[in-house]
Structure formats: structure tokens, C-alpha cells
C-alpha positions as CSV (number, residue, x, y, z in Angstrom):
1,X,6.3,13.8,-29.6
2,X,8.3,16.4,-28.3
3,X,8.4,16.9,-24.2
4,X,9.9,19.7,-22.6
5,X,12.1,17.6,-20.2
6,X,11.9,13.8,-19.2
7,X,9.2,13.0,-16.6
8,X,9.3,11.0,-13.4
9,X,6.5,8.4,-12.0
10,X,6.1,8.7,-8.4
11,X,4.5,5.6,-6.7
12,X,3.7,4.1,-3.2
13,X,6.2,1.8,-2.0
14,X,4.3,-1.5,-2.1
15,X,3.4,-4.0,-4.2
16,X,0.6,-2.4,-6.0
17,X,2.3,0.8,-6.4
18,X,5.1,-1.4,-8.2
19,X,3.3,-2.7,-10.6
20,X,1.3,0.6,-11.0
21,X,4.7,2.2,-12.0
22,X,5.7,-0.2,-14.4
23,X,2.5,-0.5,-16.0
24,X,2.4,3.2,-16.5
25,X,6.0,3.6,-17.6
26,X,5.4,1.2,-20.7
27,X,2.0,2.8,-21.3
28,X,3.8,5.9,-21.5
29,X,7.0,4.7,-23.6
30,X,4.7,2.7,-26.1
31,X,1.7,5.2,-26.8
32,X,2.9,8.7,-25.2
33,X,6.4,9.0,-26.2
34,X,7.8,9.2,-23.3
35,X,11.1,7.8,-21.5
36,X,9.8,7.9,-18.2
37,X,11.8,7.2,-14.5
38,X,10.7,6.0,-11.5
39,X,11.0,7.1,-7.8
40,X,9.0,5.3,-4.9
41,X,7.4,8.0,-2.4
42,X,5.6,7.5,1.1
43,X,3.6,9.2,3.9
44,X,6.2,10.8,5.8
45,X,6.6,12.8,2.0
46,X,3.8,14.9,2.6
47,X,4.7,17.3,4.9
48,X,4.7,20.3,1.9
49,X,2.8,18.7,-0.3
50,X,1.9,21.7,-2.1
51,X,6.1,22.1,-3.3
52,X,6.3,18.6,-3.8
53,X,8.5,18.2,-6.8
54,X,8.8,21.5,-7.6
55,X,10.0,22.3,-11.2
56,X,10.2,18.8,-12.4
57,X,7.4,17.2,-14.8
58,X,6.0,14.3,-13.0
59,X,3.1,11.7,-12.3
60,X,2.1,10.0,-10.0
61,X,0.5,6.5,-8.9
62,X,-1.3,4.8,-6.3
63,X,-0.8,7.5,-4.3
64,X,-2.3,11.4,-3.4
65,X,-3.7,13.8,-5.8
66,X,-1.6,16.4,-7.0
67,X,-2.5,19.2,-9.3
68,X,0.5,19.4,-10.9
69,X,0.8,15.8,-11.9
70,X,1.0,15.4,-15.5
71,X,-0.5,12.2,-15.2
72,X,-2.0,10.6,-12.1
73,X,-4.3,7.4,-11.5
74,X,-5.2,6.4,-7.4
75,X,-7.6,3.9,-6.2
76,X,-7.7,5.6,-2.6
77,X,-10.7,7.1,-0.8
78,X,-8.3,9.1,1.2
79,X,-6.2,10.1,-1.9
80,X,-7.2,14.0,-1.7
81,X,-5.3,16.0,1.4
82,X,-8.1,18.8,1.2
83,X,-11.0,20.0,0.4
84,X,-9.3,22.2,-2.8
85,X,-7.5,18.9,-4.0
86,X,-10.8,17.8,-4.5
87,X,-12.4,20.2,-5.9
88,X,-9.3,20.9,-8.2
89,X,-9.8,17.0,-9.5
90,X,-11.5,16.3,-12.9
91,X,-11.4,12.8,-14.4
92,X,-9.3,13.5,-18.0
93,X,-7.4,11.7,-20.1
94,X,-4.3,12.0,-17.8
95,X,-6.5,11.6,-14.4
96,X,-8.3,8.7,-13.2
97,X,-9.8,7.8,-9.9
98,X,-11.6,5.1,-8.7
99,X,-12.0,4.3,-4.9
100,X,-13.8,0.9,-5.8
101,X,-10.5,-0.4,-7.6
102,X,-9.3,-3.2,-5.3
103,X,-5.9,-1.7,-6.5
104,X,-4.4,0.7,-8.9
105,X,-2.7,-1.2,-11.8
106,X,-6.2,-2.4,-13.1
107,X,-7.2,1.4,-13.6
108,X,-4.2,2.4,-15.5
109,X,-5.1,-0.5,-18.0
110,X,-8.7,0.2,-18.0
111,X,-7.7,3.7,-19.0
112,X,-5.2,2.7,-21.0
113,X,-7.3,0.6,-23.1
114,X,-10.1,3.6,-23.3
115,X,-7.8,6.6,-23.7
116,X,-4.4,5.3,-25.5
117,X,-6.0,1.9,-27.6
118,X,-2.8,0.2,-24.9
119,X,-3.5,-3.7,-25.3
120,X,-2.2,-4.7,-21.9
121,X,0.3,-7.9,-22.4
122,X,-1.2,-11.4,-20.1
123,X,1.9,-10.4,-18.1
124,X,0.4,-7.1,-16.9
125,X,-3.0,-8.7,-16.6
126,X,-1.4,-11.4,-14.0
127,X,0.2,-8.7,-12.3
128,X,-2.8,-7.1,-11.8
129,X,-4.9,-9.7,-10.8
130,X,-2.3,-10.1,-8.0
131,X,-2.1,-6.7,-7.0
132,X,-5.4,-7.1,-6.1
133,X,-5.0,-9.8,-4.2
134,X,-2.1,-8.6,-2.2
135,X,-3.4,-4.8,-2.0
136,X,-7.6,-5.6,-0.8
137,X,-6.3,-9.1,1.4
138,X,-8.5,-11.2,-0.8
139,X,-6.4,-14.1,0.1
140,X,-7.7,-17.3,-0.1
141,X,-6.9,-17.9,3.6
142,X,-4.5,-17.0,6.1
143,X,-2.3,-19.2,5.2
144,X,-2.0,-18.3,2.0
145,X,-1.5,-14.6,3.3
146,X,1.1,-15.6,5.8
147,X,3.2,-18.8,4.2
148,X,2.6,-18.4,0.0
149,X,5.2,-19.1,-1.9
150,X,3.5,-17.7,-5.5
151,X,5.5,-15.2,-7.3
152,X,4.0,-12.4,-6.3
153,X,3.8,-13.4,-2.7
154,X,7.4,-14.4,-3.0
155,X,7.6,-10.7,-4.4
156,X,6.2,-8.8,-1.9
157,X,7.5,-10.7,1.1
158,X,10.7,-9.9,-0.3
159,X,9.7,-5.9,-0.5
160,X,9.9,-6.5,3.6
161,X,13.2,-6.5,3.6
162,X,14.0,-3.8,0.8
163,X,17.9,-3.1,1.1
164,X,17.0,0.5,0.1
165,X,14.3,2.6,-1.7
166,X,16.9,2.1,-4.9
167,X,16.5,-1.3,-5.2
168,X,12.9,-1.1,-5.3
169,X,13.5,1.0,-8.6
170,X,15.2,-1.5,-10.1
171,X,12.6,-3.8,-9.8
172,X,9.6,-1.6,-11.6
173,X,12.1,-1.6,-13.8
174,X,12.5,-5.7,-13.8
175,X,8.3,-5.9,-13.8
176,X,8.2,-3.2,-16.9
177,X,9.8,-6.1,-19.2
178,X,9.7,-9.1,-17.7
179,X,7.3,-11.8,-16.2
180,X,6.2,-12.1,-11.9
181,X,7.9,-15.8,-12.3
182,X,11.2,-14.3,-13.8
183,X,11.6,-11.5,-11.2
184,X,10.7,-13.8,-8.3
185,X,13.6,-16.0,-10.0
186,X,16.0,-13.0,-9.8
187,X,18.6,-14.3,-7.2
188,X,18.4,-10.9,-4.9
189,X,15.1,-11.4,-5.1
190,X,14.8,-15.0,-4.0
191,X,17.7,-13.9,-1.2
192,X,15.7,-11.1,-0.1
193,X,12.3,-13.6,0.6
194,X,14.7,-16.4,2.4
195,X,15.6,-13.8,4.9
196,X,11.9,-12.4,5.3
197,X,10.5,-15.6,5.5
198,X,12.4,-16.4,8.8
199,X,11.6,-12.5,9.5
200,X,7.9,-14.3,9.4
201,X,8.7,-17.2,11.7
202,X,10.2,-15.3,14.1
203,X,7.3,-12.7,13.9
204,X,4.7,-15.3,14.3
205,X,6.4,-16.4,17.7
206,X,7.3,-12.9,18.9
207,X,3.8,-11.7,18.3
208,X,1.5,-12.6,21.4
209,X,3.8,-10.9,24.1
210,X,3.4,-7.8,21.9
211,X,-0.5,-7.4,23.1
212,X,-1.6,-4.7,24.6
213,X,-5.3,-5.6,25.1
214,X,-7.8,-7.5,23.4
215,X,-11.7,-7.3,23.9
216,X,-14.6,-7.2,22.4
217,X,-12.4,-9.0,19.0
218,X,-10.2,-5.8,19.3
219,X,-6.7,-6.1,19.3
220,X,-4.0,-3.4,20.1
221,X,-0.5,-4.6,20.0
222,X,2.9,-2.8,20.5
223,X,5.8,-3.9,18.3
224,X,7.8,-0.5,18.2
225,X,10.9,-2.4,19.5
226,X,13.5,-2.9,16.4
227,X,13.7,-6.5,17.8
228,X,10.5,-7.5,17.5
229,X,9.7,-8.9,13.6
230,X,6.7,-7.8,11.9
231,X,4.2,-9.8,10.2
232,X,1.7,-8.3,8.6
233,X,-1.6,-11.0,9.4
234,X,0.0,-12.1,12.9
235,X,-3.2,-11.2,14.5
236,X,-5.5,-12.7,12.9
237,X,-3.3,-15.6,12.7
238,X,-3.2,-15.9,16.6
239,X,-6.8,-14.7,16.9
240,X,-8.8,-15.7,14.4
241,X,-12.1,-14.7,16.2
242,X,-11.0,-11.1,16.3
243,X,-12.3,-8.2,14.1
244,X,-10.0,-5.5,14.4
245,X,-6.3,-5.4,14.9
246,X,-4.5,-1.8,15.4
247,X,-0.9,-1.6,16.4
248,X,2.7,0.4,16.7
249,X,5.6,-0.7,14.7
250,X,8.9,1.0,13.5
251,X,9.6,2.2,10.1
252,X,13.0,4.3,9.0
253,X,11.4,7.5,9.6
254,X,9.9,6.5,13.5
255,X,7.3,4.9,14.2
256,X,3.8,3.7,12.2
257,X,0.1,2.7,13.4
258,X,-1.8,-0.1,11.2
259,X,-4.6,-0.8,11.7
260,X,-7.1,-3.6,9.7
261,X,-9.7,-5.9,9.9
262,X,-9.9,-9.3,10.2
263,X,-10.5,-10.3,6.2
264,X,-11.5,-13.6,6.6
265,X,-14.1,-12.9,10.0
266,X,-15.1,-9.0,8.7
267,X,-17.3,-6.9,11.5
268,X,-20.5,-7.4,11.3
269,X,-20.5,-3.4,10.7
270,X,-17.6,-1.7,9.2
271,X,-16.0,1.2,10.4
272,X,-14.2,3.3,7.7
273,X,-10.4,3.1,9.2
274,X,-9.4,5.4,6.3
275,X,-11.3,8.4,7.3
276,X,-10.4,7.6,11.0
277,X,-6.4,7.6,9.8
278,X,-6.8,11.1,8.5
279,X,-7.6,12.5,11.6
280,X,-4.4,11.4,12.7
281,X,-2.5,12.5,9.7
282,X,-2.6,9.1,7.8
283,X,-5.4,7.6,5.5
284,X,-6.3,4.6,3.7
285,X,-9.3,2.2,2.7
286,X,-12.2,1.4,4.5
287,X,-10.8,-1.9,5.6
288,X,-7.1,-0.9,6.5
289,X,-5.2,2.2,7.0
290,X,-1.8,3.6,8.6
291,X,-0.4,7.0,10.1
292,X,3.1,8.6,11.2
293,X,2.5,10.5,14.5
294,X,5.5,12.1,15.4
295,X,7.4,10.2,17.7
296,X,6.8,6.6,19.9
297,X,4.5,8.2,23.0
298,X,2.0,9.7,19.9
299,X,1.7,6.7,18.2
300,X,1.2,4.6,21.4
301,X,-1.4,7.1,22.5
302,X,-3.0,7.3,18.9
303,X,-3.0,2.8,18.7
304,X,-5.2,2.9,21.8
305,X,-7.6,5.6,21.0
306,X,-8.2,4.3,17.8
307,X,-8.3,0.6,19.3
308,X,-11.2,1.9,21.9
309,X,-13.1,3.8,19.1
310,X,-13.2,0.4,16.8
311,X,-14.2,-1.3,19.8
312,X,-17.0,1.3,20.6
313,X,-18.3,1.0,17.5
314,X,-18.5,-3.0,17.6
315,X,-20.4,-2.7,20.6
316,X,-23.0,0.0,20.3
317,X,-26.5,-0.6,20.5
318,X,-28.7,0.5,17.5
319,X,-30.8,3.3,17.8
């Protein structure tokens, strides 16, 4: 097959976006003749979304629509930025959606295997099956969430403490050929989860000052300061009778609000935090979402409203 120029797979910088990469680059080197790279892209990348990567031939995963994506698979409810992205989407055989994926790598290979006749190795299949795990929090427990040492846990504890964006290249590049067990093996790697695990310790310890307020199994925490470890199920690790947890933390670009619930004591009615993130510029699932405001006083301000309006909504009375 002859391409016009090589093509570049742009994916979320997780876990699930990983795996989606890799998957699709040997989908794509076996069955469409490609010799794909790979870049990791995030929120704070959508600012001109409309010129994003301009005059290159591209595709993209786990991540927002694009109409000029060659080839694009997302599992997000929140994947489409407006109205005309949406409209402009059609299911093909280069497109696929599917907002009840609990992640994206099990899409790819579902349309791999209808589209391309791709046999997905066992390897990809256990990848999968963990990127589900990892990506919809259907952990066993909360210990499992907070102190696993499987490969993939090991795996993305260690994306915590990425040395740089490049490194996580390398790695969809490590999960394209080999095994979870061999790259949780690889020694930077293994160094990389040491240091995150006591990352985790500390978190766990530094976590209860960091509350704001919690009522009505709401919690709003502030850990903005670059001193203050991060863990991602603290909450609900302290406070296990909560439903909610929403809170501030630093990322390389400013600052971040999370927010999630409680995945092992779920609200009795859900609130869709996705939807609620896009009013703030974010998005996500219905469960868990995230947004960049544009500076520390926003995002404090934007943690509390959103706080109060989970809060309201576990304490209405029915009509």
C-alpha cells in the first residue's frame, strides 16, 4: 500500500490510551501497511482544536473526535467538542465509537476483528482486560486499587511518575511487542513504581489535612501544593462511606480538578460528572471526570461549586 507520508497515533496519556496506541499501531503495521508513530496528547491540547495537527496525517485514540483523523476509535461520552463534531461523526471503517466501552483498546480489537480479519494476540487480550480495569475502577477493592502489585498496576503506578512525555512513547512502543509482565520487568519501569509507591505512602498520610469539607458523603479536598503527593483513591480510602470526592491538584501545565465517585459505595443516584466537566472546559465519563481552569483561584472556585452541586443532587427530594 502506498501512503502519502507516514502517519502519527495520537493518544491520551494514561494507561488505556497506552495500550490503545499500541494496539492500533500493530493493527495498522500488520493489516494496513502502515509504519505508524506515536505521540501522547492531553486536555490542555485543545485550545485550537480545529488546527490541531495541521498538515500531518494522523489518528487518534482514546481521545476527542477529530474530522481529519485518518483513523480514530474513543470510548468517551464527552469525546465530541461541539455540536458540528458530532454531527460531522459517522461510524466507518476508520471510525468507531462506543461510550459503553469500559475503555478503548477493546474497541480497536472489536473492530479490528470485524473490519481488518486482525486476530488479536492473548497478549493484547490481557492488556485489554486490564485497561478496563484500570480505566472504569472496577477494582476488586480498594486495596487492590491503592497497593497492587500486578503488572499492569505496577504499570500504571509507574506512569505517575513519567520522567517526560518521551518516555511514555517508548513504552507503547515496549507494549506493541512485548508482554504487561516483561514491561513491568523493564528496570526503569520497576524504578519508576519504587518511587511512586512511596509517592502513595506519603499520599495516603498527607491526604486528610488536604480537606476542604465533607458532608452529605461529599468530599472537596485541596492538594494544589507541589508538596503534597497525590493518590488517586485517597478518599475513598480514608472515607469509605463517602460518594463523591472532587478536588484541586497540580499538573505541568497548572493546576487540575478530579472529580469521581466512590466505586465500591456508588450514589444511590448518579450524576453525570462528564457533562458537568464540560461546562468547565473538561469532560469525561459519567462516573469520573477532570478539567484545566486557568489558574489556582478558578480551579479552587470551580472544586467547590462542583462539590456543592454533587452534594445537591444527593440530597434532593423527589418530585
Amino acid at each position: 500500500m502506498s501512503n502519502p507520508g507516514p502517519l502519527r497515533i495520537h493518544y491520551h496519556r494514561d494507561f488505556d490510551g497506552m495500550v490503545s496506541a499500541a494496539v492500533l499501531a500493530t493493527i495498522l503495521r500488520e493489516k494496513r501497511g502502515e509504519a505508524p508513530a506515536w505521540t501522547s496528547v492531553n486536555y490542555d491540547q485543545r485550545s485550537d482544536w480545529q488546527a490541531f495537527s495541521a498538515n500531518e496525517r494522523f489518528a487518534i485514540v482514546d481521545f476527542h473526535f477529530h474530522p481529519r483523523a485518518e483513523y480514530w476509535f474513543d470510548h468517551h461520552p464527552t469525546t465530541f467538542l461541539t455540536p458540528e463534531l458530532r454531527a460531522a461523526y459517522q461510524p466507518s471503517e476508520r471510525w468507531r465509537w462506543d461510550e459503553t466501552s469500559p475503555s478503548c483498546p477493546p474497541l480497536i480489537l472489536a473492530h479490528a476483528r470485524e473490519h481488518w480479519d486482525f486476530r488479536e494476540p492473548e497478549r493484547f487480550k490481557h492488556m485489554a482486560e486490564w485497561s478496563n480495569v484500570i480505566d472504569a475502577a472496577r477494582f476488586k477493592s480498594v486495596d487492590q486499587a491503592v497497593f497492587g502489585d500486578e503488572p499492569a498496576l505496577r504499570i500504571s503506578r509507574a506512569l505517575t511518575v513519567a520522567p517526560s512525555p518521551e518516555w511514555l512513547d517508548e513504552l507503547v512502543g515496549a507494549m506493541s511487542t512485548s508482554d504487561l509482565d516483561s514491561v513491568a520487568r523493564r528496570g526503569d519501569v520497576d524504578k519508576c513504581f519504587q518511587r511512586a509507591a512511596r509517592n502513595r505512602d506519603r499520599a495516603l498520610q498527607q491526604f486528610p489535612p488536604t480537606v476542604e469539607w465533607k458532608r452529605d458523603k461529599v468530599l472537596v479536598y485541596d492538594a494544589s501544593s507541589n508538596a503534597i503527593r497525590r493518590e488517586r483513591f485517597a478518599a475513598f480510602y480514608h472515607y469509605p462511606e463517602i460518594h463523591y470526592s472532587v478536588g484541586v491538584i497540580p499538573t505541568r501545565a497548572g493546576f487540575h480538578v478530579s472529580a469521581g465517585e466512590n466505586p465500591w459505595n456508588p450514589p444511590p443516584v448518579q450524576t453525570h460528572i462528564g457533562t458537568i466537566m464540560e461546562r468547565y472546559g473538561g469532560g469525561g465519563h459519567k462516573a469520573v471526570g477532570g478539567a484545566n481552569p486557568p489558574d489556582l483561584q478558578a480551579a479552587r472556585k470551580v472544586a467547590l461549586e462542583i462539590g456543592e452541586e454533587l452534594r445537591l443532587a444527593l440530597t434532593a427530594k423527589p418530585a
